[in-house]
N, C-alpha and C positions, 0 to 999 in steps of 0.2 A: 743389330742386324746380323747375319747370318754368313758365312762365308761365302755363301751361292749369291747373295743380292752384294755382298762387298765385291766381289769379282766381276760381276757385272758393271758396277760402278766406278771402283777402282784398278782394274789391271788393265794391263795392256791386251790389243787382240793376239789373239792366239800362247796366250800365257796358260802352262798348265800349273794348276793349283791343288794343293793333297789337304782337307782336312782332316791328318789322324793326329792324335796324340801322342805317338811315339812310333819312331822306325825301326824295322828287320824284324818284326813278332814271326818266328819262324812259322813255318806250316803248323810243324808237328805240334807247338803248344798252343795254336789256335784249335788244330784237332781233337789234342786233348781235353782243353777247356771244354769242347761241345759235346764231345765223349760225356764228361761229366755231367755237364746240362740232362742229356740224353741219361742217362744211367745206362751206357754203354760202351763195352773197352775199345778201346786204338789199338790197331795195329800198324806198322810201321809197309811202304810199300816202297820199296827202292825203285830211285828214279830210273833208271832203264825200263820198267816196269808199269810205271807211273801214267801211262799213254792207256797201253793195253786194259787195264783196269777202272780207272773214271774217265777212259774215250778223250777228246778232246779238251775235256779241263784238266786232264794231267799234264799238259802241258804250261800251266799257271803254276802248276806245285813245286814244279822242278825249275820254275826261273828265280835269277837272282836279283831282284827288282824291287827293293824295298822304298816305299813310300816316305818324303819327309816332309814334314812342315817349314821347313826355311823360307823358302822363297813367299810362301802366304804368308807367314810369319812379318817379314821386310816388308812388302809389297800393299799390307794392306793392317799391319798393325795390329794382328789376329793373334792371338796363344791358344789353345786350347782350357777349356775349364770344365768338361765330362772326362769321366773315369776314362784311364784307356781301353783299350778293344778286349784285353785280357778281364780286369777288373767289370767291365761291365759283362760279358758272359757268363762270369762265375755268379751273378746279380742272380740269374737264373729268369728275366724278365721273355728271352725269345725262347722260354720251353716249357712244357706241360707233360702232364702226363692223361692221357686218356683211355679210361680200362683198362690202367696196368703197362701198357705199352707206351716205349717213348716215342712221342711224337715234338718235332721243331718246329716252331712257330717265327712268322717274322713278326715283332710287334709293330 
């Protein structure tokens, strides 16, 4: 079963629950890795800056809110066993290229 049908099952209400594989994957090296994907460079956008530029979700970029597995972990006997978020985007599974240009894909 799945994290989504364990927590349903086994957590408490109003329990929040993270299924990632690892915590604090900075911004920049999740950007990178999709830079990659894409076959297109990163550039770095300092957070004072961060609003101005991607509107509204700069403001996800610049928070400190790193996701963990512990409490799914205790709560309901869960580990992870997929790659982490890094490993599986260098996989190259949510990119394509079409006509030359990169385009992202969610699979």
């Amino acid at each position: 079963m799945v994290v989504h049908g364990l927590g349903e099952v086994q957590s408490p209400a109003g329990c929040v629950l993270h299924a990632v594989a690892e915590e604090g994957v900075p911004t920049r090296v999740i950007a990178e890795a999709i830079g990659r994907g894409l076959g297109v460079p990163v550039v770095s956008v300092p957070t004072d800056e961060a609003f101005d530029h991607f509107n509204w979700l700069g403001a996800f970029f610049g928070a400190d809110a790193p996701a963990s597995n512990t409490v799914t972990g205790e709560l309901l006997g869960w580990a992870p066993t997929h790659p982490g978020l890094i490993a599986d985007l260098d996989e190259g599974h949510y990119f394509r290229r079409v006509t030359g240009n990169p385009v992202a894909i969610m699979a």
